[in-house]
LONU-461996 format. One record per residue (C-alpha): residue number from 0; residue in one letter; x, y, z. Coordinates in Angstrom, 1 decimal. Layout:
# LONU-461996
[zanu NUM,"A",[X,Y,Z]] ...
***
This chain:
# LONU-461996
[zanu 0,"X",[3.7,-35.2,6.6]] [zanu 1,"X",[0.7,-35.5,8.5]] [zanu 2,"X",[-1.8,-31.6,8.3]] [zanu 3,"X",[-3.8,-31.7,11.4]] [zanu 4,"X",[-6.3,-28.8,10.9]] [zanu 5,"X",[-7.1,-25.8,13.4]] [zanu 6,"X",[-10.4,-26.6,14.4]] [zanu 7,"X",[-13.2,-30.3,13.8]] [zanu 8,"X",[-15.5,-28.9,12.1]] [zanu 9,"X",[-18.4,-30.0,14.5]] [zanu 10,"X",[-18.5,-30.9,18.6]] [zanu 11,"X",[-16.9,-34.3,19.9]] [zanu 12,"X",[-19.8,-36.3,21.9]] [zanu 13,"X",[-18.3,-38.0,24.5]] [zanu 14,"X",[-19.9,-40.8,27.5]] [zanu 15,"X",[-17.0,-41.0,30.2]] [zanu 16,"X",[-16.6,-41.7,33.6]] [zanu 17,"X",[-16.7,-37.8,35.4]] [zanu 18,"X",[-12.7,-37.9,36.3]] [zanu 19,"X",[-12.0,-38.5,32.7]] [zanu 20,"X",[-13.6,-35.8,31.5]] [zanu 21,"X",[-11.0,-33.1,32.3]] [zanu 22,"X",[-8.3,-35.1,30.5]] [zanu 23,"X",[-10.6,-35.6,27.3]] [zanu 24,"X",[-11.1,-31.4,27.4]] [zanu 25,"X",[-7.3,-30.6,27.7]] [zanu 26,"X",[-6.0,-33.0,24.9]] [zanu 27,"X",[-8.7,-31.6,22.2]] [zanu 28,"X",[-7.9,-27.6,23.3]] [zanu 29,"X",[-7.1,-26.1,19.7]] [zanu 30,"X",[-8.6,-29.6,17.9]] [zanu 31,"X",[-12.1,-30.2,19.3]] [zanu 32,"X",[-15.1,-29.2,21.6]] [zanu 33,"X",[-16.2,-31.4,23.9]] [zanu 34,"X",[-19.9,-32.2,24.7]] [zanu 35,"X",[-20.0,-35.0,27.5]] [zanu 36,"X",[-22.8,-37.2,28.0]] [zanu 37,"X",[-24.1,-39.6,30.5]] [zanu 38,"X",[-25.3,-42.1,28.3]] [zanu 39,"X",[-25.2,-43.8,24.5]] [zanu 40,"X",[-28.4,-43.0,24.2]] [zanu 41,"X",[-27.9,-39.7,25.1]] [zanu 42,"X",[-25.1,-39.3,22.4]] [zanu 43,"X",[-27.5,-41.1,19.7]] [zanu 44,"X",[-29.7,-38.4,20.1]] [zanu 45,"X",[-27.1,-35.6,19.7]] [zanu 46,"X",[-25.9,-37.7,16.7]] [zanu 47,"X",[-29.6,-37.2,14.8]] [zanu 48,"X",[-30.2,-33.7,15.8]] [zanu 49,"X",[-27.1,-31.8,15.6]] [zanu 50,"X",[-23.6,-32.5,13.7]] [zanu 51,"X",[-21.0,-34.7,15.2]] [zanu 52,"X",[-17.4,-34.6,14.5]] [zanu 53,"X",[-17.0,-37.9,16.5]] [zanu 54,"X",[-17.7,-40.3,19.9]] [zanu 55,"X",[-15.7,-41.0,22.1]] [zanu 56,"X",[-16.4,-44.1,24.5]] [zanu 57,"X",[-15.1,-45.1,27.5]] [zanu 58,"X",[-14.5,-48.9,27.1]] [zanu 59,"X",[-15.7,-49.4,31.0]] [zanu 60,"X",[-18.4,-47.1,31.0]] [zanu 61,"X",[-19.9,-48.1,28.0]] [zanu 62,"X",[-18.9,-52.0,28.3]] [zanu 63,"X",[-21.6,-51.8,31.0]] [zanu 64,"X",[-24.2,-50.6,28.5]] [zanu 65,"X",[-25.7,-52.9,26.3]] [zanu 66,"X",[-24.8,-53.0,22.7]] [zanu 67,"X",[-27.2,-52.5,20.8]] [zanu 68,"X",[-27.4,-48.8,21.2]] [zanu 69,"X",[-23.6,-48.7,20.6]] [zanu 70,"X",[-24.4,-50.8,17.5]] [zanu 71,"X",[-26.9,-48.2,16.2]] [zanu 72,"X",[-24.5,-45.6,17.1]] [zanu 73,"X",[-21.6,-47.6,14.2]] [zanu 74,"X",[-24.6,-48.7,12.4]] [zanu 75,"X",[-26.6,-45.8,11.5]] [zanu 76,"X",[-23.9,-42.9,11.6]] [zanu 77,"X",[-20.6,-44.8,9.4]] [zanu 78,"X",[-19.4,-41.5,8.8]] [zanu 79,"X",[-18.9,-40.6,12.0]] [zanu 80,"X",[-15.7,-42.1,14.0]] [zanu 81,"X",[-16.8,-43.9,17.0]] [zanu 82,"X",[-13.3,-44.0,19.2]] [zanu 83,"X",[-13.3,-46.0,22.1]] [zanu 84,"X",[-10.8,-44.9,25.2]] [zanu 85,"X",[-9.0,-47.6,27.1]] [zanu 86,"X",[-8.9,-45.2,30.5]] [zanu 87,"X",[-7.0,-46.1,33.8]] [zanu 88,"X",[-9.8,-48.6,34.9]] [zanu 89,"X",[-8.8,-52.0,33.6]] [zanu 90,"X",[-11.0,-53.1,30.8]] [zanu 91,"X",[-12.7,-56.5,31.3]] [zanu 92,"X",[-13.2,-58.8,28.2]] [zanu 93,"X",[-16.6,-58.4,28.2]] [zanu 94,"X",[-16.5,-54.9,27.8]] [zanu 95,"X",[-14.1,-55.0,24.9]] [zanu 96,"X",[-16.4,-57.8,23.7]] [zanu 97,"X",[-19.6,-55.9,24.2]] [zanu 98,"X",[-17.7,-52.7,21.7]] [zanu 99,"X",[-16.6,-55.6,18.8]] [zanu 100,"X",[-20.1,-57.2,18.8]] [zanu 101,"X",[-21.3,-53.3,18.2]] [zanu 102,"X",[-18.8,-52.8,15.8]] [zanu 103,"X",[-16.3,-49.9,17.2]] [zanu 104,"X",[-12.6,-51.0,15.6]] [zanu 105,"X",[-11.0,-47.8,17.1]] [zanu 106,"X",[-9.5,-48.5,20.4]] [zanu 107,"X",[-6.8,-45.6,21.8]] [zanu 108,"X",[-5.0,-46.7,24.9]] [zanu 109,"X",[-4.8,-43.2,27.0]] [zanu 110,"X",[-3.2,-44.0,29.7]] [zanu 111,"X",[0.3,-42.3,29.0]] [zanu 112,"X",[0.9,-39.0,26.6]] [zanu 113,"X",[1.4,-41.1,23.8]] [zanu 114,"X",[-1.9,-42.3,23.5]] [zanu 115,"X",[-3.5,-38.2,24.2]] [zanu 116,"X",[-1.3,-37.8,21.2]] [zanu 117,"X",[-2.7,-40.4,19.3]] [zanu 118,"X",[-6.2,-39.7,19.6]] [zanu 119,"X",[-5.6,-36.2,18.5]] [zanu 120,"X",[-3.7,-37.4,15.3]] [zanu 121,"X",[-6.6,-40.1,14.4]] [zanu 122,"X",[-9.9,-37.2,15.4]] [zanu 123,"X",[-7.4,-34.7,13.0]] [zanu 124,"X",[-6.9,-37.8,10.1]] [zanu 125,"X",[-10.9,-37.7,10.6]] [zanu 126,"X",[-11.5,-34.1,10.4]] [zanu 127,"X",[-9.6,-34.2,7.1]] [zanu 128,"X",[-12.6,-36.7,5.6]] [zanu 129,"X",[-14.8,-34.3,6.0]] [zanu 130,"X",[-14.4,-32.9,2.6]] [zanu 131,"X",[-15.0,-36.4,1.3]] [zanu 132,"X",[-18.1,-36.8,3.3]] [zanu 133,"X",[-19.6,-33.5,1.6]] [zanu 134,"X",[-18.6,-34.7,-1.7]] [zanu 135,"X",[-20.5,-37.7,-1.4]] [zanu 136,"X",[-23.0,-36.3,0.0]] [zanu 137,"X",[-23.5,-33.9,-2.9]] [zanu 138,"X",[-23.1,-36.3,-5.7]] [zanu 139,"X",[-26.0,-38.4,-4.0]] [zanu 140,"X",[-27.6,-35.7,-3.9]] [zanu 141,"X",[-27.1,-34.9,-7.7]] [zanu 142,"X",[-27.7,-38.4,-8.7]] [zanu 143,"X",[-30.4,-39.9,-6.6]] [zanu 144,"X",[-30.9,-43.6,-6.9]] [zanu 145,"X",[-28.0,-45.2,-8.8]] [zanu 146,"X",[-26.8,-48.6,-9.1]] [zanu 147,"X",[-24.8,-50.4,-6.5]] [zanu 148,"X",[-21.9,-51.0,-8.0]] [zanu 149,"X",[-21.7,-47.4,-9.6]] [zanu 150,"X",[-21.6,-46.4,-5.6]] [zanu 151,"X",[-19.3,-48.1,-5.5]] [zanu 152,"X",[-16.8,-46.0,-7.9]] [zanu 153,"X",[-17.6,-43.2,-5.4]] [zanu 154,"X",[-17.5,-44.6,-2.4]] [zanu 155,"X",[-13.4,-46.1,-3.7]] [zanu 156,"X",[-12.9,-42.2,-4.2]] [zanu 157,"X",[-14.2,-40.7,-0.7]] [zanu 158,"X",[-14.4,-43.3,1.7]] [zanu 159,"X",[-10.9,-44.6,2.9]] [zanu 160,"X",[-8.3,-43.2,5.3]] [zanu 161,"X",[-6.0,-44.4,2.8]] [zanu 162,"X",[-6.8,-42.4,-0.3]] [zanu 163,"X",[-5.8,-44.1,-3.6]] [zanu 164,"X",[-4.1,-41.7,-5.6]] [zanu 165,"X",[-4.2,-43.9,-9.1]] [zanu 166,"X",[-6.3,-45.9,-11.4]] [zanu 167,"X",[-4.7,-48.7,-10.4]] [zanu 168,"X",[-5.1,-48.3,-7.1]] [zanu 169,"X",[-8.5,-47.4,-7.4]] [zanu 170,"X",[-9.1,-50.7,-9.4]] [zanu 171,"X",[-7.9,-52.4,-6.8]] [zanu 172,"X",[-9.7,-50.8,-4.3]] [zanu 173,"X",[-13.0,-52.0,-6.3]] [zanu 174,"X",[-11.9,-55.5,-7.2]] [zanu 175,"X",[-11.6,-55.4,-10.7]] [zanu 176,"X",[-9.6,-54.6,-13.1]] [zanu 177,"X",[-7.7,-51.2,-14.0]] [zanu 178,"X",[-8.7,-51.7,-18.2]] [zanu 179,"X",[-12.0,-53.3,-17.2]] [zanu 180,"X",[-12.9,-50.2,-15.2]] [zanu 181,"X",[-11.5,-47.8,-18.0]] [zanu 182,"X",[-13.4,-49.9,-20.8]] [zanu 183,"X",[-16.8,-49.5,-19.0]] [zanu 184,"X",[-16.6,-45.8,-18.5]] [zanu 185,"X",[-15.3,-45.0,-22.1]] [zanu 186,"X",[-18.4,-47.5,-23.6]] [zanu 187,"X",[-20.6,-45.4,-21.1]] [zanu 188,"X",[-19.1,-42.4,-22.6]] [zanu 189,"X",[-18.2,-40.9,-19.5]] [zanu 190,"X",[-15.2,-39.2,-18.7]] [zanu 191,"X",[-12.3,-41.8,-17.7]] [zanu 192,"X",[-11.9,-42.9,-13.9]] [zanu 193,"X",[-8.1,-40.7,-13.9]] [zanu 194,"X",[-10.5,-37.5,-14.8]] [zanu 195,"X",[-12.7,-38.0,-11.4]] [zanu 196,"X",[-9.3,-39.2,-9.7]] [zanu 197,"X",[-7.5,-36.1,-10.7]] [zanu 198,"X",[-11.1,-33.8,-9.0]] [zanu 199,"X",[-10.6,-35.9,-6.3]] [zanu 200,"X",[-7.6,-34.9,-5.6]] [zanu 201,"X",[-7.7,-31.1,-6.1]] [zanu 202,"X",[-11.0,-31.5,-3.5]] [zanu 203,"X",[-8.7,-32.7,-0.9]] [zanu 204,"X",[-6.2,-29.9,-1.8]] [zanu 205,"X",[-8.4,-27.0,-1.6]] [zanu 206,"X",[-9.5,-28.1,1.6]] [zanu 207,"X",[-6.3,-28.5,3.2]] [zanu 208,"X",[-5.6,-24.9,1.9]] [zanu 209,"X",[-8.2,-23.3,3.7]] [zanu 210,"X",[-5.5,-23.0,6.4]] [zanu 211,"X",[-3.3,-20.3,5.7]] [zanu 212,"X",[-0.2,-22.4,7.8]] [zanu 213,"X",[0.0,-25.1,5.3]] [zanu 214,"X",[2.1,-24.2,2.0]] [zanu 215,"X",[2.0,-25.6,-1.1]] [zanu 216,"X",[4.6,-28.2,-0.5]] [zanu 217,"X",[2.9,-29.1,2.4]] [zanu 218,"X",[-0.4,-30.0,0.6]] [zanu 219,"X",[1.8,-31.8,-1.7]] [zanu 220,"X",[3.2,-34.1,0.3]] [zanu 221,"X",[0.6,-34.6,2.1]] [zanu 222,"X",[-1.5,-36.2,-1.0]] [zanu 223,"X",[1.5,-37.7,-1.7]] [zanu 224,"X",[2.8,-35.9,-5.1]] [zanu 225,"X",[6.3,-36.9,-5.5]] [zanu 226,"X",[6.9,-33.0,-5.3]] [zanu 227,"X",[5.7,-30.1,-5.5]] [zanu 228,"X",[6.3,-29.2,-9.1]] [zanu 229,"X",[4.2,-32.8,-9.6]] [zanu 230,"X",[1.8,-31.1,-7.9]] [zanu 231,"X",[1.6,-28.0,-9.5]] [zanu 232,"X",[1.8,-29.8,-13.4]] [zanu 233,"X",[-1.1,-31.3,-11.7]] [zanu 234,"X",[-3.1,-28.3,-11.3]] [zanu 235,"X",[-2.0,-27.2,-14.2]] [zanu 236,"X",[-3.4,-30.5,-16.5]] [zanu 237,"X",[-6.8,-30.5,-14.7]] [zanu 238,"X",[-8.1,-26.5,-14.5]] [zanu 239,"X",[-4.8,-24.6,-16.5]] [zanu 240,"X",[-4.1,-22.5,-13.7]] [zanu 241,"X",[-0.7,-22.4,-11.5]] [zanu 242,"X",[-0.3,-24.0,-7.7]] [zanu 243,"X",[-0.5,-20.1,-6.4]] [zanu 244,"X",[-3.8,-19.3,-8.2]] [zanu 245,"X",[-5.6,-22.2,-7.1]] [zanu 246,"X",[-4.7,-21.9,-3.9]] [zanu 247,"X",[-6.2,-18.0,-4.2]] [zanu 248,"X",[-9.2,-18.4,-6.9]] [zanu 249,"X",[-10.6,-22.3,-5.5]] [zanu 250,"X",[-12.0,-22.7,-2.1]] [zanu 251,"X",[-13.6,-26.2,-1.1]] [zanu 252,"X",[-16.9,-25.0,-2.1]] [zanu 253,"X",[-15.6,-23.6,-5.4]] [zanu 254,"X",[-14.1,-27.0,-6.3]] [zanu 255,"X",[-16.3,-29.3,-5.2]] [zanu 256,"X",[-19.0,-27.3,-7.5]] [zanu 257,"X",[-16.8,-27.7,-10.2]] [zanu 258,"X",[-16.5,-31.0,-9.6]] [zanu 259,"X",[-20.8,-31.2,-10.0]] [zanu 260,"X",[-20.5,-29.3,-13.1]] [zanu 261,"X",[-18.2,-31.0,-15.0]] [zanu 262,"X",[-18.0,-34.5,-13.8]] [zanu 263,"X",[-21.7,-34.9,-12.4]] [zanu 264,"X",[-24.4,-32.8,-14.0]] [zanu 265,"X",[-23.7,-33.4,-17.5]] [zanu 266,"X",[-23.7,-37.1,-17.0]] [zanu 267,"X",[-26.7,-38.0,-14.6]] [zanu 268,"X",[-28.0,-40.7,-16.9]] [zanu 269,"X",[-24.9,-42.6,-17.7]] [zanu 270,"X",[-23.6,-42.5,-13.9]] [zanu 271,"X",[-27.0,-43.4,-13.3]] [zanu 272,"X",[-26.4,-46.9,-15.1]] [zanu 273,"X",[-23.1,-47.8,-14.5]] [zanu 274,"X",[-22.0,-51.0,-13.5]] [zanu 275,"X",[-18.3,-50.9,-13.6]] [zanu 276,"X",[-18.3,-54.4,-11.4]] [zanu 277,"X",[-20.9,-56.0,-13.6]] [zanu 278,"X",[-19.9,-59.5,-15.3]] [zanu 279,"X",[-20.2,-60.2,-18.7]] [zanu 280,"X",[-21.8,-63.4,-20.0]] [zanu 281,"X",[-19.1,-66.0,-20.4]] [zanu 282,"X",[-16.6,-64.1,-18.1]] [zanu 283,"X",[-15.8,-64.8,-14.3]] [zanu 284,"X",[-15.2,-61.8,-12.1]] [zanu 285,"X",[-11.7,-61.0,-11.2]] [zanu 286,"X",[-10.8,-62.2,-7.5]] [zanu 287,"X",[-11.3,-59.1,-5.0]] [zanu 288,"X",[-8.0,-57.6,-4.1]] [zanu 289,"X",[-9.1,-55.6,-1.3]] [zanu 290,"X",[-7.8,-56.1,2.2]] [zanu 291,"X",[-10.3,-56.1,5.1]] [zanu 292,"X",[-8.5,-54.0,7.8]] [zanu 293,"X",[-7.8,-55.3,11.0]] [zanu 294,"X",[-9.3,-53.0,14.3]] [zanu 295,"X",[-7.2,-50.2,15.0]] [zanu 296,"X",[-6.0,-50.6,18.8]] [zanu 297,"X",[-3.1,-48.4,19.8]] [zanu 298,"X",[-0.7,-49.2,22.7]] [zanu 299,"X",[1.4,-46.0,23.9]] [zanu 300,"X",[5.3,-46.6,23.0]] 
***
């Protein structure tokens, strides 16, 4: 089940064509604000001086614009969806070659309803990251300089639209392997990769609870607990509180604090210095398993 929230939790910056703008405005009504622009330069500035749920392009308009702004745009905001529109003015190649030389992978055909209805399920799959941008954000923040591969491990817990939900998964993700990652955490004395899986988790929860229209099985499902009495064992193993109170007691701010205090603070040094992906003399590195994933374009059905 897919939760869409109310509300982004910042302004969409669009560069359209004029007639398109209406069309943008009354598909986002309940989902997003719209704050059209003439040009990408126009909505790189927004993007450094004010918060930006996500662009939206229009792959004529901008295919007439030269990349490299549109490359700075993917470049130096990742965290930001860049969406491209395919309107009713037929896109050239060069203009869908001028957006894959900048790097936009998001293409939404919107030239029937099912493609309005598209965009508003990927900019609501987006908005949900936003919890997982904070997190990151703070444990940076906690950590400062740390080594690459120990990124790494966080970036395999926040940074996906497919969320792993075990150590196995989360192996994968990283390319190596589940009892190599386990071994490197226990030898750093930290606690295990399941532990910041588990926080991880309850994050996205608490977030998704801050609506009062999604219910507990709701939240379940949509982190993809087999139930919700999985879930609520869950909550119960990590923090030793019920489903109900921690929907009540933990707000997003609440858990991602915890999540600092017990996962982060107390181990700045070791976190510092870990290199889960780091070789061994006289080993070879396990091939990568992960998947590069092809550029999402979606044709209405």
């Amino acid at each position: 089940m897919s939760l869409v929230p109310r509300t982004l939790p910042a302004p969409v910056v669009t560069v359209l064509d004029p007639e398109e703008r209406p069309r943008v405005d009354a598909a986002g009504v309940g989902l997003y604000r719209a704050i059209h622009r003439d040009t990408v330069a126009d909505a790189l500035e927004d993007l450094k001086h004010r918060r930006v749920s996500a662009v939206l392009l229009s792959v004529v308009r901008c295919g007439r614009q030269a990349d490299r702004r549109m490359a700075a745009v993917v470049r130096e905001f990742p965290t930001v969806p860049t969406v491209a529109l395919l309107g009713n003015e037929p896109a050239t190649a060069e203009s869908l070659l001028h957006l894959g030389n900048a790097g936009v992978t998001r293409i939404v055909d919107v030239r029937s309803p099912a493609g309005w209805h598209r965009l508003r399920e990927l900019l609501g799959s987006e908005a949900r990251l936003e919890v997982d941008r904070r997190a990151l954000a703070a444990i940076r923040a906690e950590l400062g300089d740390v080594t690459a591969d120990g990124w790494r491990f966080f970036e395999a817990l926040f940074v996906s639209s497919d969320r792993v939900g075990t150590v196995r998964e989360l192996a994968c993700r990283m390319g190596v392997l589940p009892s190599t990652l386990m071994s490197r955490f226990f030898r750093a004395r930290l606690p295990s990769p399941k532990r910041y899986l588990a926080f991880a988790r309850l994050l996205r929860a608490s977030h998704l609870f801050a609506d009062s229209g999604h219910s507990i099985a709701d939240v379940a499902n949509a982190l993809e607990y087999s139930s919700p009495q999985s879930f609520g064992r869950h909550v119960q193993t990590v923090l030793g509180i019920t489903a109900g109170e921690f929907r009540r007691t933990y707000a997003a701010d609440r858990m991602l604090e915890h999540l600092l205090a017990e996962l982060v603070r107390p181990h700045r040094r070791a976190l510092g210095t870990l290199s889960p992906l780091a070789v061994r003399p006289g080993m070879k590195a396990p091939p990568s398993t992960q998947v590069r994933r092809p550029a999402h374009f979606t044709r209405p059905s």
